[in-house]
C-alpha positions in Angstrom: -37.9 52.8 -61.6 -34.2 51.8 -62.6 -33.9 48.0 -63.7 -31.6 47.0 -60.6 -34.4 48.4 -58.4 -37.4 46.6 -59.8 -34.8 43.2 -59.3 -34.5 44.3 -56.1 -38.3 44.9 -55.2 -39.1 41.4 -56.9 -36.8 39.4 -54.8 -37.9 41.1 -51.6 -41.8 39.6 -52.5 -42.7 36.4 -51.3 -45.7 34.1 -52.7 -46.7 34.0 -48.4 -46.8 37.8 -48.1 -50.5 38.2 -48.9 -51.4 34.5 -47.8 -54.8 34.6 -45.1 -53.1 31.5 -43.1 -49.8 29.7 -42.8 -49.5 26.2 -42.5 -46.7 25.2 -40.4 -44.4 21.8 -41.1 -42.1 21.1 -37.9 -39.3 19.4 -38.9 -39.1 15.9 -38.3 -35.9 16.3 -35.4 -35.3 12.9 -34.9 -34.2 12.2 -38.8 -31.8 15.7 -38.8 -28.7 14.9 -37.1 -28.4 17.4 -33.9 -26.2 20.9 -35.2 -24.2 19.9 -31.2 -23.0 17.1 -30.3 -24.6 15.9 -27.2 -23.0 16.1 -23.5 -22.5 13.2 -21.7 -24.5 12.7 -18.6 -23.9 11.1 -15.6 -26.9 8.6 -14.9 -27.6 6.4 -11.9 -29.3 7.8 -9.2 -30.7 10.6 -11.9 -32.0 7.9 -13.8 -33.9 5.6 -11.3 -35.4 8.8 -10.1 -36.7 9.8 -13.3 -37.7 6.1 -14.3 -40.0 6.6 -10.6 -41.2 9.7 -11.4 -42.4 8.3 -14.9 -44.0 5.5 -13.0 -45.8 7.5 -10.7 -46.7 9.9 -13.5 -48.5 7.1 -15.6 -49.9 5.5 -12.6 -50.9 9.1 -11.0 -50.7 8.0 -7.6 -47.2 8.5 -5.5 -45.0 5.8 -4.2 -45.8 5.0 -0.3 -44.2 3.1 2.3 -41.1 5.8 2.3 -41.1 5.1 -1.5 -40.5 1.7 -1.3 -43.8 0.6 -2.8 -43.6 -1.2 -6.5 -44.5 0.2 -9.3 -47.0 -2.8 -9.8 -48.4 -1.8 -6.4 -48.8 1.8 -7.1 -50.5 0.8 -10.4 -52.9 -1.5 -8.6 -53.8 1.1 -5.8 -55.2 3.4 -9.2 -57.1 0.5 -10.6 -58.8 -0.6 -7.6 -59.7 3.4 -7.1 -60.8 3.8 -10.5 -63.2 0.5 -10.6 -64.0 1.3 -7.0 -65.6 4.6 -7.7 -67.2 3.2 -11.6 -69.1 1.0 -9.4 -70.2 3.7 -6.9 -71.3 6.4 -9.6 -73.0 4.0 -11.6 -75.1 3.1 -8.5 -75.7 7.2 -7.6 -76.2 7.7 -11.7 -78.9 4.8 -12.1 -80.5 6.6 -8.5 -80.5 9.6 -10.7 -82.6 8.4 -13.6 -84.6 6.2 -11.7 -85.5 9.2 -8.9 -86.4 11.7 -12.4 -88.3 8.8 -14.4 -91.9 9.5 -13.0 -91.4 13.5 -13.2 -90.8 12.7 -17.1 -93.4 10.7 -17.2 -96.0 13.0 -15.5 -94.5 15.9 -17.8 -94.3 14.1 -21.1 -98.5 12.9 -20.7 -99.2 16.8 -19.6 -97.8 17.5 -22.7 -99.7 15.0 -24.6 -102.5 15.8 -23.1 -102.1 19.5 -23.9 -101.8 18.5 -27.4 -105.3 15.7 -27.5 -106.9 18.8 -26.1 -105.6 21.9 -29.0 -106.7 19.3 -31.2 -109.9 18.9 -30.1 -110.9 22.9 -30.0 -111.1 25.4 -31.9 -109.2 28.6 -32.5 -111.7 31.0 -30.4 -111.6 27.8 -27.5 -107.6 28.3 -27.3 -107.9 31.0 -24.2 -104.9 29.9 -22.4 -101.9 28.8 -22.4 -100.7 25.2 -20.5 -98.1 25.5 -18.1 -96.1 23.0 -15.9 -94.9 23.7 -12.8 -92.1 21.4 -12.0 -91.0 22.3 -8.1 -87.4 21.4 -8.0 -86.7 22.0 -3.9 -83.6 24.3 -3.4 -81.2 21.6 -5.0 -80.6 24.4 -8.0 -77.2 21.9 -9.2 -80.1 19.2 -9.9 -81.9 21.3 -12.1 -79.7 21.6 -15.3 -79.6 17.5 -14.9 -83.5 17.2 -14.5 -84.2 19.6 -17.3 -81.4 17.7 -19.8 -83.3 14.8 -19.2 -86.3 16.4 -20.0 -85.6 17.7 -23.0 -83.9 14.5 -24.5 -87.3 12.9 -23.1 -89.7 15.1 -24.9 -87.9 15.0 -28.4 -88.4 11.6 -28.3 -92.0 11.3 -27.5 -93.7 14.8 -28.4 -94.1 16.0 -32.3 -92.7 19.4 -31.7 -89.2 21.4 -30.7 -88.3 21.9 -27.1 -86.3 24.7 -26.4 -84.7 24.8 -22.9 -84.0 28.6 -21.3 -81.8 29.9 -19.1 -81.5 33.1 -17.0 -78.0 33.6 -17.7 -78.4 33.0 -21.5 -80.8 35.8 -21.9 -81.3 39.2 -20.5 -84.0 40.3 -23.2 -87.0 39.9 -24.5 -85.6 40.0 -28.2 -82.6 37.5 -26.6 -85.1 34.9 -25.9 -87.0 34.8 -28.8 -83.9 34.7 -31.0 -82.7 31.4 -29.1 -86.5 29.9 -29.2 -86.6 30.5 -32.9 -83.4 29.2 -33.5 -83.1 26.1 -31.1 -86.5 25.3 -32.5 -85.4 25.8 -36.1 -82.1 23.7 -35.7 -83.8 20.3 -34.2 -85.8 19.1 -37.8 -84.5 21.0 -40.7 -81.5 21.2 -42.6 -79.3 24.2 -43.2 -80.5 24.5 -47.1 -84.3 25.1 -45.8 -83.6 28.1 -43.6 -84.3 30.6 -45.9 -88.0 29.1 -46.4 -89.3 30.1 -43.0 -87.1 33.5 -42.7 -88.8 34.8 -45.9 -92.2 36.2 -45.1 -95.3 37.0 -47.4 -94.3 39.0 -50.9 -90.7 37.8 -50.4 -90.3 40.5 -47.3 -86.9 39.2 -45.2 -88.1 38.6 -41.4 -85.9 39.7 -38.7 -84.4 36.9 -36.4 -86.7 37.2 -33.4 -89.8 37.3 -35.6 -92.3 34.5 -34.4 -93.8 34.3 -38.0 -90.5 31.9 -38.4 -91.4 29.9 -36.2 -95.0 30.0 -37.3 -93.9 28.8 -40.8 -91.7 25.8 -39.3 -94.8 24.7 -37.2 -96.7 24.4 -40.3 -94.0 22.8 -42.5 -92.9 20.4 -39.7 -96.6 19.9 -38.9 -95.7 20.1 -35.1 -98.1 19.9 -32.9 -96.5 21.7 -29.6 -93.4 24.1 -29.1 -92.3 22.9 -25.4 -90.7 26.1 -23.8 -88.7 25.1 -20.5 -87.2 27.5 -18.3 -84.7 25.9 -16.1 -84.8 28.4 -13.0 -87.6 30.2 -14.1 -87.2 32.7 -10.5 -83.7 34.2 -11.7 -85.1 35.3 -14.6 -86.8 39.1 -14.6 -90.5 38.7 -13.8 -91.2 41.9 -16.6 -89.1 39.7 -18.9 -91.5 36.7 -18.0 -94.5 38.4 -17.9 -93.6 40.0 -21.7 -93.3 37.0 -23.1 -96.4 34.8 -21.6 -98.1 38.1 -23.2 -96.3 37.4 -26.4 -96.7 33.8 -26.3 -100.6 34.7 -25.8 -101.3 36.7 -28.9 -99.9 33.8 -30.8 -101.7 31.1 -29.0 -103.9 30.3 -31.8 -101.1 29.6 -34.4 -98.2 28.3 -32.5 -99.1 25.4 -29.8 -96.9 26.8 -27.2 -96.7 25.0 -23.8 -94.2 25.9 -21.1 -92.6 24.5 -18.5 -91.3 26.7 -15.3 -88.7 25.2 -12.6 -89.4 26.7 -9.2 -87.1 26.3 -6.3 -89.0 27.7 -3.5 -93.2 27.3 -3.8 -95.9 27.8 -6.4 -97.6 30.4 -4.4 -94.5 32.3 -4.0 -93.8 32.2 -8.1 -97.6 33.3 -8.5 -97.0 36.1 -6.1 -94.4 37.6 -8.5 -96.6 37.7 -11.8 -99.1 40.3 -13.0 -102.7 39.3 -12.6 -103.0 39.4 -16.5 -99.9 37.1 -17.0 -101.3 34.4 -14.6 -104.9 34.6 -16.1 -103.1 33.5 -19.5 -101.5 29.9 -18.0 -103.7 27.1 -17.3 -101.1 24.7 -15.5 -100.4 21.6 -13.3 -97.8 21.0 -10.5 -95.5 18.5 -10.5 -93.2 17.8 -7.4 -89.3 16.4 -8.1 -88.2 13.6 -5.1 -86.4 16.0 -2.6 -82.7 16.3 -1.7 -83.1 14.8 0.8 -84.7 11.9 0.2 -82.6 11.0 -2.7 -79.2 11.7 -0.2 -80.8 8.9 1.6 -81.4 6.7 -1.1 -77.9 7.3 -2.1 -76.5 7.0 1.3 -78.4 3.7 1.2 -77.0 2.3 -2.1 -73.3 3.4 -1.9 -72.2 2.9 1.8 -75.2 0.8 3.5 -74.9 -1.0 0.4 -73.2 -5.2 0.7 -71.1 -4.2 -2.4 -70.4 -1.3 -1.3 -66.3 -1.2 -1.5 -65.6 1.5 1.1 -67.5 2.9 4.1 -66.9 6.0 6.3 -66.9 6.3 9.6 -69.5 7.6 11.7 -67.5 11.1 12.4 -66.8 11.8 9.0 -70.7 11.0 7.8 -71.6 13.2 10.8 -70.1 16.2 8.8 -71.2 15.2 5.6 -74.9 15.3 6.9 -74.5 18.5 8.5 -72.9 20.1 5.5 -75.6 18.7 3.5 -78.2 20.0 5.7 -76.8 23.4 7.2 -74.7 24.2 3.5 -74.9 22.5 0.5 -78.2 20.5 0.1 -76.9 19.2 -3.3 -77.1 15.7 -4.6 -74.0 16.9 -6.5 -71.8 18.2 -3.3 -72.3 15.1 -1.5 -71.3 13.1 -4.6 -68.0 15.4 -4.6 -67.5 15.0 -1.2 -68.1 10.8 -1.5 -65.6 10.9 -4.5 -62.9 12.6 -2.6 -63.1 10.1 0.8 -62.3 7.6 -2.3 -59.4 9.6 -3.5 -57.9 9.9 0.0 -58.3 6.6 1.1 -56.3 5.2 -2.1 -54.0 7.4 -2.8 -52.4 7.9 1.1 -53.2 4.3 2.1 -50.3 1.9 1.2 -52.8 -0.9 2.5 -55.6 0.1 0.4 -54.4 -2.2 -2.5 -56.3 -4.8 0.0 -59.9 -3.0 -0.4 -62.1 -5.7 -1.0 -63.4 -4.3 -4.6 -66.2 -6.3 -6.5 -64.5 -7.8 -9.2 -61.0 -7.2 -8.2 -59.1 -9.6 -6.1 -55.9 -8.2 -4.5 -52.5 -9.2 -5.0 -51.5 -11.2 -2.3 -47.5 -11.1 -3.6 -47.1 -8.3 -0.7 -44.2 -6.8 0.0 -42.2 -6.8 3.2 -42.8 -3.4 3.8 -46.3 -3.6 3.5 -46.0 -6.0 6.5 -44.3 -4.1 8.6 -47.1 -1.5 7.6 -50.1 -4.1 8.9 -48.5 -4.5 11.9 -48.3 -0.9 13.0 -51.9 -0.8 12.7 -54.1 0.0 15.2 -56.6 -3.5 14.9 -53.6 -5.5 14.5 -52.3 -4.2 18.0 -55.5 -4.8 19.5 -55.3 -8.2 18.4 -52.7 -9.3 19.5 -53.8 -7.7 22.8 -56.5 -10.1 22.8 -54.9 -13.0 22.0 -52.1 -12.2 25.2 -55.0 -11.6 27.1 -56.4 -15.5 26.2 -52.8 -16.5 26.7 -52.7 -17.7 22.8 -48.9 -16.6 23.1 -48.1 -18.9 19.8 -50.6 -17.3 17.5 -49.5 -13.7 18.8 -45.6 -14.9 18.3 -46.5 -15.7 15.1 -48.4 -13.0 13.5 -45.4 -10.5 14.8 -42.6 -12.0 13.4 -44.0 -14.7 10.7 -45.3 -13.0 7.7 -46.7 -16.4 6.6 -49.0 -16.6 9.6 -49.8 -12.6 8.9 -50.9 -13.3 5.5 -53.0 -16.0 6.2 -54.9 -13.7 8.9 -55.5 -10.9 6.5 -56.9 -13.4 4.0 -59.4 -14.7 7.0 -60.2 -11.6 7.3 -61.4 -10.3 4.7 -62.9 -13.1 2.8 -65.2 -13.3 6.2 -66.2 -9.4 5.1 -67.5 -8.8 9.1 -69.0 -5.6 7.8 -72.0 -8.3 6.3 -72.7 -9.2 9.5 -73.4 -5.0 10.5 -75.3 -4.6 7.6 -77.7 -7.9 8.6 -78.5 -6.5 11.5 -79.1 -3.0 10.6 -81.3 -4.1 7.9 -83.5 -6.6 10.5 -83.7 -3.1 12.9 -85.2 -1.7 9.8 -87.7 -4.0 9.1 -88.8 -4.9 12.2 -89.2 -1.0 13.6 -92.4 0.1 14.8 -92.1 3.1 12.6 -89.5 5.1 9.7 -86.2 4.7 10.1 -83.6 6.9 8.8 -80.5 4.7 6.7 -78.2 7.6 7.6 -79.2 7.4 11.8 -79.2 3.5 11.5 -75.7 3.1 10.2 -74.2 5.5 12.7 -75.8 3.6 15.6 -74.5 0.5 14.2 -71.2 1.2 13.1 -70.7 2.9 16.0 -71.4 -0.2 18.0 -73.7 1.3 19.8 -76.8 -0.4 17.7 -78.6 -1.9 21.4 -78.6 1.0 23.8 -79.7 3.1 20.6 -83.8 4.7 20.2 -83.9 2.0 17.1 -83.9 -1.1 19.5 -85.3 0.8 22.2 -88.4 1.3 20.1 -88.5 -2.1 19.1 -88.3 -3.7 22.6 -90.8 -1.6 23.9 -93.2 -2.3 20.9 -93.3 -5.7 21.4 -94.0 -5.4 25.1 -97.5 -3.8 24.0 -98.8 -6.2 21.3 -101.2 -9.0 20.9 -100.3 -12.0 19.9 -101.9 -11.6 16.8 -99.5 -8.3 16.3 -96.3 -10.4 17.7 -97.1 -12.8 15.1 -96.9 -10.6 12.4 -93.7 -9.1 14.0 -91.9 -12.1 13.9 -92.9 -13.2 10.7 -91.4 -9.4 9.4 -88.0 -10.4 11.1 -88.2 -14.2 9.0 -88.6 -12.2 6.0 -85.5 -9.7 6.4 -83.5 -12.5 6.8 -85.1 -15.0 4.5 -85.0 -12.5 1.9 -82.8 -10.1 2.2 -82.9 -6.4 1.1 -83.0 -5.2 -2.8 -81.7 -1.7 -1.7 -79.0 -2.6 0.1 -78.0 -5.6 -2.5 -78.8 -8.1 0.7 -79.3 -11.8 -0.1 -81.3 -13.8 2.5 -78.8 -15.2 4.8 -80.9 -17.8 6.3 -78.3 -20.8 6.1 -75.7 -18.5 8.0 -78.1 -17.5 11.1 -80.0 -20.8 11.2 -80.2 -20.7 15.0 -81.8 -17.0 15.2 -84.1 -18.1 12.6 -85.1 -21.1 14.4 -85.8 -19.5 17.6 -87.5 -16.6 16.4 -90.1 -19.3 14.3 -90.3 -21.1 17.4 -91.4 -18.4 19.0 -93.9 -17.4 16.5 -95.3 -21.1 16.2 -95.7 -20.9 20.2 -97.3 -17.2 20.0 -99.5 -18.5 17.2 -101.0 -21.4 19.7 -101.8 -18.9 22.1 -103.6 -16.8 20.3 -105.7 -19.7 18.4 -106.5 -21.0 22.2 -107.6 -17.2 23.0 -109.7 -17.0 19.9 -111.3 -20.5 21.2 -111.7 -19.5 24.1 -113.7 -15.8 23.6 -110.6 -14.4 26.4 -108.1 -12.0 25.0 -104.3 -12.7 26.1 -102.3 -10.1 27.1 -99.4 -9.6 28.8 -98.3 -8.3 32.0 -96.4 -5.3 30.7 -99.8 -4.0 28.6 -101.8 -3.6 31.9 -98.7 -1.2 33.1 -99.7 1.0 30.1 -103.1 1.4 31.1 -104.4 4.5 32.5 -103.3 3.9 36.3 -104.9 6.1 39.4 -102.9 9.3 40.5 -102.0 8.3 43.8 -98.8 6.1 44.4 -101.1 3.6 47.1 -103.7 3.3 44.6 -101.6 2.5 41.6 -99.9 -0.2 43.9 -103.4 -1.6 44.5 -104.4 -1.6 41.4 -101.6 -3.1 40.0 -101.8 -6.1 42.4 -105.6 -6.6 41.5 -104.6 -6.4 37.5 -101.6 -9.0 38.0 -104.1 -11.5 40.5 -106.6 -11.5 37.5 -103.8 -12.6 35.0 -104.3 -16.1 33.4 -101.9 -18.6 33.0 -102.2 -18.0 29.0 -101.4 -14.5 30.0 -97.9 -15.1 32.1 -96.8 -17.7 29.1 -97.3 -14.9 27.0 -95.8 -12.3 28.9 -92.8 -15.0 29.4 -92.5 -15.3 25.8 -92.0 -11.7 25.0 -89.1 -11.3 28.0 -87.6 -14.6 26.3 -87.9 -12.3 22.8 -86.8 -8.8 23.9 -83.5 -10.6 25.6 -82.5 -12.3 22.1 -83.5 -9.5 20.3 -81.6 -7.4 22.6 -78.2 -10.0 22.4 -78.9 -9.9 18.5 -78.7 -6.0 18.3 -75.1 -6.5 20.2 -73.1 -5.6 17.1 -69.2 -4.9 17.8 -67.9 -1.8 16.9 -66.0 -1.8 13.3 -63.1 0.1 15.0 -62.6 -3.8 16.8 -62.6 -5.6 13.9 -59.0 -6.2 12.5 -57.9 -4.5 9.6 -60.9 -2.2 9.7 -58.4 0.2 7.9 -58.6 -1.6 4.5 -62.4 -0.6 3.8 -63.6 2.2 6.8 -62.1 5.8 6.1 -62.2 7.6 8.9 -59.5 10.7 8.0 -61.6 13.9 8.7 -58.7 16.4 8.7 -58.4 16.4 4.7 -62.4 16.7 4.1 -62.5 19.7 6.8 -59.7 21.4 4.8 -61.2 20.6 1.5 -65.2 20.9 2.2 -64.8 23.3 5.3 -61.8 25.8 4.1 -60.9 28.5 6.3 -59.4 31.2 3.6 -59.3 34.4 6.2 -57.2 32.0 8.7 -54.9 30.6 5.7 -54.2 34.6 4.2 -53.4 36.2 7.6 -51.3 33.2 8.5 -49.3 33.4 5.1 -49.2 37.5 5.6 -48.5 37.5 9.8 -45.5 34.2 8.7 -44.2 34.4 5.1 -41.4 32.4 5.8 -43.8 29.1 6.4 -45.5 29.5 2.9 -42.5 30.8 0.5 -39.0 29.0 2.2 -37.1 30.8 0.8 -33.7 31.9 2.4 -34.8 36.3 2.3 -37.9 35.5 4.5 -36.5 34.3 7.5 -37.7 32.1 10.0 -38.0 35.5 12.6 -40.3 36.7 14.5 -42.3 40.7 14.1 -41.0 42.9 11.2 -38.4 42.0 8.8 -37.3 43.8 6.2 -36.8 40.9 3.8 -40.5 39.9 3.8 -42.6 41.0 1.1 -44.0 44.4 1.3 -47.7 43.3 1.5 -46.5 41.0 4.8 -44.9 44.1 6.3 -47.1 46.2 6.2 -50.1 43.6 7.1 -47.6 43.5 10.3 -47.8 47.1 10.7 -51.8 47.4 10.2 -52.2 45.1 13.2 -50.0 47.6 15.5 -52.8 50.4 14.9 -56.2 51.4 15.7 -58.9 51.8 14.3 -57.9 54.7 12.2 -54.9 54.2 10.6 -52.8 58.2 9.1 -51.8 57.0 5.9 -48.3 59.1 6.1 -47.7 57.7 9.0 -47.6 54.4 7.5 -45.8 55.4 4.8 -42.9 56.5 6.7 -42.7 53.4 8.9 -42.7 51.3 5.8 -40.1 53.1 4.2 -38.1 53.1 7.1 -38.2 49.2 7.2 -37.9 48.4 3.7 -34.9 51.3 3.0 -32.8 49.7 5.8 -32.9 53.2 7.6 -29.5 55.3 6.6 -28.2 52.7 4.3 -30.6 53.6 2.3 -30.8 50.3 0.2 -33.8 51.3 -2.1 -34.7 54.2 -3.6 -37.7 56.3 -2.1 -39.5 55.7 -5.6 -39.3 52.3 -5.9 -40.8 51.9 -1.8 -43.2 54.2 -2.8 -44.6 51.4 -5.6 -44.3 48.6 -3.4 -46.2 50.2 -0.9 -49.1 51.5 -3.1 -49.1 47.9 -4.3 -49.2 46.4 -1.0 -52.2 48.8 0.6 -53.6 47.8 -3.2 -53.4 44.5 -2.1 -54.8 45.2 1.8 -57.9 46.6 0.3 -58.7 44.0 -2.0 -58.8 41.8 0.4 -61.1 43.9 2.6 -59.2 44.7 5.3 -58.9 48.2 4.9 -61.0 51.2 3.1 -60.8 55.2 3.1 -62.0 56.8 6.0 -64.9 59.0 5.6 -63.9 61.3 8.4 -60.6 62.2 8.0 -59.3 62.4 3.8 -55.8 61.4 5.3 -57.0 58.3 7.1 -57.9 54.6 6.7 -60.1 52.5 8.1 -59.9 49.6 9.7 -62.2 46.5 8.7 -60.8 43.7 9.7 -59.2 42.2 12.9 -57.1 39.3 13.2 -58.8 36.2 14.4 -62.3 37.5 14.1 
């Protein structure tokens, strides 16, 4: 190699050439001057735009009110939403743990126990395995959150690993044990002693799934169980189960093994699926998690029923969300989303929402004038002023239209009165005072539907109390004191007994005269009873001798007897004025805090994708706006080529010739003589576009004729 060529290799190698990773140094651009000098822009209307779409950007919510709606506005809409819905999942979280806290109890002693009984036998006395059965219901979203908890819970309180499994983690036998051993492994030693429980006896290297590992660490660590959990233990392969409660067996007297199986359906059903010899190794307990449904209640109770509760739903809308939960879903977790998404609707595409009563947030009261004009187009705001024309309080009317002073001062009035308390109250005195279980979810419709007295709650009540003793009406009333004496602890309900003094006072009026009669009945040896408890007796078949009997039964009543029976028609007609709620719809500005907007959660929650596609295929032009996809009618050969021929497929039967097809398409899409694309190119858009028919199902090849296809799908079916 000449001189000049060896200069010239040397300068073509760089020191990076062989480098294993580059480290790359931007330049800092706002310290180099700019190679262009920069245009000049005209500002103005471009720049308030982009200073509002920065603002909405770092608020995330969009200005309202025709975007007129401050940026401090905006900004205080996403606050309240974000402390709004803090509150509420810290209430379904703490529901959560709380609903989980015996299960981990039950488990962690199981385990315990497991452990005070290894202890106590000896090698040839360790037959069996122990096994919990923890029945999870079909709320399989639940699981992964029941069996985190678990885990955390047993680390804590047992001497051993816990190793949580997975069907979708492991498909082998080998699989599993490699994660057991080395989840186990990881939890108490450090990555310098490794190699001292994969080395076995005379130095031999032990492969990765080997339980003679885990043996070793169980003896170093001094552990006295190895928790195995498998989280849906019925996806899993019942051969892949069945090897490795075999496995698990053989080593039973050197590693204290106990596992833990989630079952969604039954017990007997799980059993059903496992060999004879598999089942013969477990020695196990059951342990049932709350339901769904019971802790959807709970819930339910807490986060709408609930006094703090900042928003509530109307009575539609929580119709659908029980029926999906029921019919669909039956997930804590889906009705969580769904909960969390009424929240983001409400604030985000209600101006007026900035007026939510929040706990800990008081709204700005600096409103604007549009937000005015947005009160007064309100439904309860039209119906009050209704009212007050209809009491001729033309002033007061006058002024809330055209005084914004007078406007504020009502909106203030009426929500610092909160008149959803007053529906709570009442629904929780139903609740207490029912002859038998109530359902939160039932009770809150029938209330804030304002249909609370003709409902089967009060009906049941009223009739109840037509049947008792005094000793029973006693205790009735005295339930009713309490409710509103002391409130309720699930529903965050202080006793309101200074703000419906004059209930209270009749209903312990009534109980101190119910309480005389029944002391002068227990003086006297008689029982009192009232009219309407003969009624229930067993009466005679024929209409003449029920009429004669009745007579003789109402001759022989006492005069303690009609004071008692007057005492529970003077009950049942307060009661029944009591449980005469008005409907929330009445109240005035029942818009601020009741979300009753059921077209976004039947979109979102209830989608209808089939509808939606052949829409978008049958009308392009709806979807895409753009100017080739006209606004026409039938075939057009500036739609796409998967919309075409969509159009097309609907024209034939149920057999569709597939050259036939081609030629109309080509025909459409080459513009007939004109020719305006080649054959070629037609010929890949329609491939493409039957491509496109077939993944979506509506077509497939005919198995009677090669040259055909097959109809699968009609429109609007």
């Amino acid at each position: 190699m000449s001189d000049h060529e060896e200069e010239n290799s040397q300068a073509s190698y760089h020191d990076t050439d062989n480098q294993a990773a580059y480290v790359y140094h931007p330049s800092n651009i706002a310290d180099e001057e700019p190679t262009r000098p920069m245009k000049r822009r005209k500002l103005g209307k471009q720049k308030a735009a982009l200073d509002q779409l920065q603002s909405s950007t770092t608020s995330k919510f969009e200005a309202l009110l025709n975007g007129k709606e401050s940026v401090e506005c905006i900004q205080f809409r996403y606050e309240l939403y974000e402390r709004a819905w803090f509150h509420t999942e810290a209430q379904i979280q703490t529901i959560l743990d709380e609903a989980n806290e015996d299960t981990l109890k039950d488990v962690t002693a199981f385990v315990q126990d497991s452990m005070q009984e290894r202890s106590n036998q000896t090698n040839r006395e360790t037959e069996t395995i122990p096994a919990g059965f923890i029945v999870t219901g079909p709320n399989i979203a639940s699981q992964g959150f029941l069996f985190e908890q678990l885990s955390g819970h047993l680390r804590a309180e047992v001497n051993g690993p816990v190793v949580a499994l997975r069907s979708g983690d492991d498909s082998n036998l080998k699989a599993i044990l490699k994660k057991v051993i080395r989840d186990a492994t990881n939890q108490k030693t450090s990555l310098d002693g490794d190699d001292e429980f994969t080395t076995g006896p005379g130095g031999r290297k032990l492969l990765n799934y080997d339980l003679e590992i885990l043996h070793g660490f169980v003896r170093a660590q001094g552990s006295q169980a190895v928790v195995v959990a498998f989280q849906d233990s019925e996806a899993f392969d019942t051969s892949l189960i069945a090897e490795l409660i075999a496995l698990v067996s053989s080593w039973r007297d050197r590693i204290p093994f106990v596992l833990l199986f989630g079952i969604a359906t039954s017990l007997d059903l799980f059993q059903e699926r496992l060999p004879r010899i598999a089942t013969r190794s477990l020695h196990g307990t059951r342990f049932d998690v709350e339901q769904t449904s019971s802790l959807v209640e709970r819930i339910f109770k807490k986060v709408l029923a609930g006094s703090h509760a900042p928003l509530r739903l109307s009575t539609t809308l929580v119709a659908s969300l029980v029926e999906r939960q029921q019919e669909h879903a039956q997930s804590v977790q889906a009705f969580t989303a769904a909960l969390k998404y009424a929240y983001m609707c409400h604030f985000f595409a209600n101006a007026l929402s900035m007026l939510t009563p929040v706990l800990g947030a008081s709204p700005p009261y600096a409103l604007q004038s549009e937000h005015y004009e947005a009160v007064r187009m309100l439904p309860s705001f039209k119906a009050l002023v209704k009212r007050l024309i209809e009491t001729q309080d033309f002033s007061r009317a006058n002024g809330l239209l055209e005084d914004d002073t007078i406007l504020l001062d009502e909106i203030q009035s009426s929500l610092s009165n909160s008149p959803v308390l007053h529906l709570l109250r009442v629904a929780h005195v139903v609740a207490s005072s029912s002859p038998g279980p109530v359902s939160s979810i039932d009770l809150y419709m029938a209330t804030f539907d304002g249909t609370l007295s003709e409902s089967d709650f009060a009906s049941r009540i009223l009739e109840s109390t037509k049947r008792m003793t005094p000793d029973e009406l006693d205790s009735f009333l005295q339930q009713i004191c309490d409710a509103i004496q002391n409130g309720s602890l699930d529903m965050d309900l202080d006793g309101w007994a200074e703000e419906d003094s004059n209930f209270l006072e009749e209903v312990t009026s009534l109980q101190s005269q119910v309480s005389n009669l029944a002391d002068q009945a227990s003086k006297s040896g008689k029982p009192v009873r009232s009219s309407y408890a003969i009624r229930n007796q067993g009466l005679r078949t024929t209409v003449i001798a029920q009429r004669v009997q009745l007579s003789y039964e109402e001759s022989t009543l006492t005069e303690q007897d009609k004071q008692f029976t007057t005492l529970v028609d003077k009950l049942n007609a307060r009661l029944k004025e009591y449980f005469s709620v008005e409907s929330p719809k009445d109240i005035f500005l029942h818009e601020v805090w009741l979300y009753d907007s059921m077209l976004p959660y039947r979109d979102v929650f209830t989608p209808a994708p089939r509808a939606r596609i052949e829409r978008a295929l049958f009308a392009p032009y709806d979807y895409l706006k753009c100017d080739c996809c006209e606004s026409v009618e039938g075939l057009s050969s500036t739609h796409p080529a998967t919309a075409i021929l969509y159009q097309m497929y609907l024209e034939t039967g149920s057999l569709i010739n597939i050259f036939d097809l081609w030629s109309a398409f080509f025909e459409m899409v080459s513009g007939g003589e004109e020719q305006k694309i080649d054959e070629r190119d037609a010929l890949v858009l329609f491939y493409r576009a039957l491509a496109d028919l077939k993944s979506l199902g509506m077509i497939k090849q005919s198995k009677k004729k090669a040259d055909h296809l097959a109809k699968t799908a009609w429109k609007g079916l």
